[in-house]
Structures are given as C-alpha cells and as structure tokens.
C-alpha positions as CSV (number, residue, x, y, z in Angstrom):
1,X,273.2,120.9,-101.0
2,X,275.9,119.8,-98.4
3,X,278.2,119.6,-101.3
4,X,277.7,122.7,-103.1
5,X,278.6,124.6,-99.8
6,X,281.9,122.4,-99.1
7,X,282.8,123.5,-102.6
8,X,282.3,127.3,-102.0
9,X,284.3,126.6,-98.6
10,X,287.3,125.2,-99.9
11,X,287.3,128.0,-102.9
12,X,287.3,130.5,-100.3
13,X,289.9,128.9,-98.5
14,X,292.2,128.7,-101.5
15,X,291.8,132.2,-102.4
16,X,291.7,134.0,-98.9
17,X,293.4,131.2,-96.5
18,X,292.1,130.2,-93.4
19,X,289.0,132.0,-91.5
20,X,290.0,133.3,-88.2
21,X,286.5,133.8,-87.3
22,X,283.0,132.3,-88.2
23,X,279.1,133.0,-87.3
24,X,276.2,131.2,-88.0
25,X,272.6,132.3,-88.6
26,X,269.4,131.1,-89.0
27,X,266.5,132.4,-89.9
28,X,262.6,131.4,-89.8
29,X,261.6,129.3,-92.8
30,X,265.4,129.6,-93.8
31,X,268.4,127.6,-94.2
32,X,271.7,128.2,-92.2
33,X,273.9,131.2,-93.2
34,X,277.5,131.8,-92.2
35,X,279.6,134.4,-92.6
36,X,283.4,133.8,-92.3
37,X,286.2,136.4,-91.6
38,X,289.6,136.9,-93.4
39,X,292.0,138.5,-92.5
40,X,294.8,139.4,-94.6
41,X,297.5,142.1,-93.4
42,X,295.5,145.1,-92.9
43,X,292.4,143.6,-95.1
44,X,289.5,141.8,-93.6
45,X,287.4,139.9,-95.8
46,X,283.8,138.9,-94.8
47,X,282.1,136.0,-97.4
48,X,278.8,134.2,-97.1
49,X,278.3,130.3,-97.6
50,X,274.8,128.7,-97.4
51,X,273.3,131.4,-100.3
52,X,274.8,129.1,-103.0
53,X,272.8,126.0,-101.5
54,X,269.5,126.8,-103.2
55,X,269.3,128.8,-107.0
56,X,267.9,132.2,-106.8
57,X,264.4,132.2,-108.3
58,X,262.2,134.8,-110.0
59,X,259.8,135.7,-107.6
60,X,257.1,135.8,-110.4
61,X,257.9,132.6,-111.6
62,X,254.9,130.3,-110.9
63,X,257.0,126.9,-109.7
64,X,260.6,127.6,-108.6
65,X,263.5,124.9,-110.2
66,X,265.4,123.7,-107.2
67,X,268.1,123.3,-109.6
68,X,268.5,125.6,-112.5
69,X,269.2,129.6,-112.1
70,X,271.7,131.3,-110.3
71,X,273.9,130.4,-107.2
72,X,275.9,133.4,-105.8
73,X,278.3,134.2,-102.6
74,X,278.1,137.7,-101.1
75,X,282.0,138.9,-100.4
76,X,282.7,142.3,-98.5
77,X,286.5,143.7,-97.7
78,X,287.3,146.7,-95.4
79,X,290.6,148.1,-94.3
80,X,290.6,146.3,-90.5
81,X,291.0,148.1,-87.3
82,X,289.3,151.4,-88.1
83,X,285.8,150.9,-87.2
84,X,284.0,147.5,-85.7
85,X,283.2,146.2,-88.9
86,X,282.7,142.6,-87.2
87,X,279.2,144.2,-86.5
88,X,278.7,143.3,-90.3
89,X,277.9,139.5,-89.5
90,X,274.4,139.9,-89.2
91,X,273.7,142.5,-92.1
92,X,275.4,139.8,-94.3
93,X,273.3,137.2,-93.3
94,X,270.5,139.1,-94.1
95,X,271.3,139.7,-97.2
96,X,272.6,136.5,-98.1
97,X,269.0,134.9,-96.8
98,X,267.1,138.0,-99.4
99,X,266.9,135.6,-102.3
100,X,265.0,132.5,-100.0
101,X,262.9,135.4,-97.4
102,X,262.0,137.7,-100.6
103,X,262.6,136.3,-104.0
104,X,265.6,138.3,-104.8
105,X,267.6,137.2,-107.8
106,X,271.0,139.3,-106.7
107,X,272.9,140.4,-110.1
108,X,275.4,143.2,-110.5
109,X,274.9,146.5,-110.6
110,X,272.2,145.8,-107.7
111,X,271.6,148.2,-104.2
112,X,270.6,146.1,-101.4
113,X,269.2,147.2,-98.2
114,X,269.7,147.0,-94.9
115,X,267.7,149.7,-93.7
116,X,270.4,150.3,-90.8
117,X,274.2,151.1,-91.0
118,X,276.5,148.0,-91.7
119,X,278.0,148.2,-88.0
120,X,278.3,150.3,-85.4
121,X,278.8,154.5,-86.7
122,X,279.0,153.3,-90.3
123,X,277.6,156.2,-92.2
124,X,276.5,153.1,-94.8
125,X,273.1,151.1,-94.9
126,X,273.4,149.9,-98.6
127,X,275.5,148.1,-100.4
128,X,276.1,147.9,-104.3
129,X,276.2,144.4,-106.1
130,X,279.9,144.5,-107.8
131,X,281.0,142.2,-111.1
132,X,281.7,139.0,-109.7
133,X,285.2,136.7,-110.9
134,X,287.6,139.7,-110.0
135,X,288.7,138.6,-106.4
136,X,287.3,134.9,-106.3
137,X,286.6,132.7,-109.4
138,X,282.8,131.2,-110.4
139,X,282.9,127.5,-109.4
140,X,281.6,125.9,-112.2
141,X,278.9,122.8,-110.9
142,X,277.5,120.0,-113.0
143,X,275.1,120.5,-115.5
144,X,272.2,121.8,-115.1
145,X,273.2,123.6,-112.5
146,X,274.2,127.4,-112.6
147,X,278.0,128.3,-111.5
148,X,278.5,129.8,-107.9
149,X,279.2,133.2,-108.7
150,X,281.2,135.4,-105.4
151,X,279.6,138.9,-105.8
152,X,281.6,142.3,-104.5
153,X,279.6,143.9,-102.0
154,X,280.5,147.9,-102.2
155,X,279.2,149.9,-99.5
156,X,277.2,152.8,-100.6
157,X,276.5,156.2,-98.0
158,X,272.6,157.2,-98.4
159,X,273.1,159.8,-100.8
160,X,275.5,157.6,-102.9
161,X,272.7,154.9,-103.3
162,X,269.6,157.9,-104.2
163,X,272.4,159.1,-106.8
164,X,272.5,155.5,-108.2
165,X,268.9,154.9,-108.5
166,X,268.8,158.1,-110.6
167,X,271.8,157.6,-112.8
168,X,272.7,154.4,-112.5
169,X,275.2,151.5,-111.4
170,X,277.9,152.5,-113.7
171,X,277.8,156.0,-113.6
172,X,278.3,155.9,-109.0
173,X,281.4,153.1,-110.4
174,X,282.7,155.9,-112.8
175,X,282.3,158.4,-109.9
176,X,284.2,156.7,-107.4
177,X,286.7,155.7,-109.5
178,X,287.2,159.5,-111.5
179,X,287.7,161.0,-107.4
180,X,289.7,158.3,-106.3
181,X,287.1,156.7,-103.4
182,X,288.5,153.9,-101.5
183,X,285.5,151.7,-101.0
184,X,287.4,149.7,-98.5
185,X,287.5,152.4,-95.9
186,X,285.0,152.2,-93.5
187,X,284.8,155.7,-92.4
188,X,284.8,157.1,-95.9
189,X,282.7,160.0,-96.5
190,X,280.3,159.9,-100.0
191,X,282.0,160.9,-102.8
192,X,281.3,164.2,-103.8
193,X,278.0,164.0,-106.3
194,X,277.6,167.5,-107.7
C-alpha cells in the first residue's frame, strides 16, 4: 500500500521536518522497512515507515483481513551525540517487521525484544510500547481501514523490563516518572526498583 506509506511519510515530515538520514531493510518473506532519522537540536528521532502497509493480524486468527485491524509506526527519541544510537536502524527494523515475521499485534503498554542491546554499549535490549497521539497524530485512512497509529518506543534496561512483566506497564510508567528518569538518555542507568 504505496499510498498508505506516502501518507505516514509526509505526516512525519510535518511533524519532525526533514530526515537527514534514511536506511532500508528487507527481510525474507517481508516487505521493505525504513527507518528515518530526525534530528532536532539535541533530539534525534528515529520512525519506521513500511509497518503501516499491511494491518497487524491475530496470529490465531484462521484467515488474516488484508484490510481491517490495526496499522502502526514505531517512533524512538534519544538525546543525540552521547552514545551511537544510529546502531538502532536495524533493531527498529526488526521490530517494525514482528507483526508480518511473528504475528505480533503491537499495542501499548507492550515489551518487545531484541534480545541484544539497541546499539553499541546500550545497557538496553527491550523497549516498552508507549500511548500513541502524544508526539505524532493517528492518520485517519478510509473506511474500513484502521488509522495509522505512531507508537513511543521507551527503552527499558533488563531489570526494568523483569520488573514490568511482574507489575505491570503502568506501574514501570509511574516509576520512572515518581524518580524523575529521562527515558531519552541513552546511558541512563534503571531506575531504582526496590
């Protein structure tokens, strides 16, 4: 869905301005997935475009709707020049590609994997799915299609993402937010959990 993803490009572009960088990936059995940088004084924003081309599906559903369910973006913002974060390209891809390789349906409130850290020294591996509409706006498509969503991507240390499976999504959100975490700094440390 050429189209879809031309939409989801120029929303980015309204909201964040112009990429200064781009990669492409494919993977096997896949469609392509990019992953554009933004970079904003001492922001830089990485957002996906090709997950929105296809609906996410339930996995146990017996025939998948190639139009109906849910369309999301995967967006990611560190504070630049403290760590190689442009390692993060492929990680993204990855988990942009989940909902075609595995039959993820990505939703807030949801850790997902990369079962290495998120670039070079990053003492994260895992990511948690944010609310979406804060930073960039659902584009609303024609029925019956689902809206694009732009999901927050927080990352999450090892022992912040075991403390989440136990007490959950919003209770990590409250923890961060009660000790004053910056999420955007790369070489944060986990928050304390006691």
């Amino acid at each position: 869905m050429a189209e879809i993803l031309a939409l989801v490009e120029a929303r980015l572009r309204a909201v964040l301005g112009e990429p200064d960088a781009r990669a492409a990936v494919t993977f096997l059995g896949t469609d392509r997935f990019e992953v554009l940088r933004f970079t904003e004084g001492d922001l830089v924003r990485y957002a996906t475009l090709g997950m929105s081309a296809q609906p996410m599906t339930d996995p146990t559903a017996v025939v998948s709707d190639p139009v109906r369910g849910p369309r999301a973006e995967l967006v990611l913002t560190v504070r630049g020049g403290l760590a190689p974060t442009d390692k993060l390209l492929r990680p993204l891809a990855v988990l942009a590609a989940s909902p075609q390789v595995e039959g993820l349906v990505v939703a807030p409130g949801a850790s997902l994997d990369v079962g290495e850290p998120l670039w070079d020294g990053a003492p994260f591996t895992s990511v948690l799915v944010g609310e979406p509409g804060g930073l960039v706006e659902d584009i609303v498509l024609d029925d019956p299609m689902d809206p694009v969503s732009f999901f927050p991507l927080l990352p999450m240390t090892a022992n912040e993402a075991a403390w989440k499976r136990v007490h959950g999504a919003a209770a990590l959100q409250e923890r961060w937010l009660a000790r004053g975490t910056d999420l955007r700094d790369p070489l944060r440390t986990a928050v304390a959990l006691d």
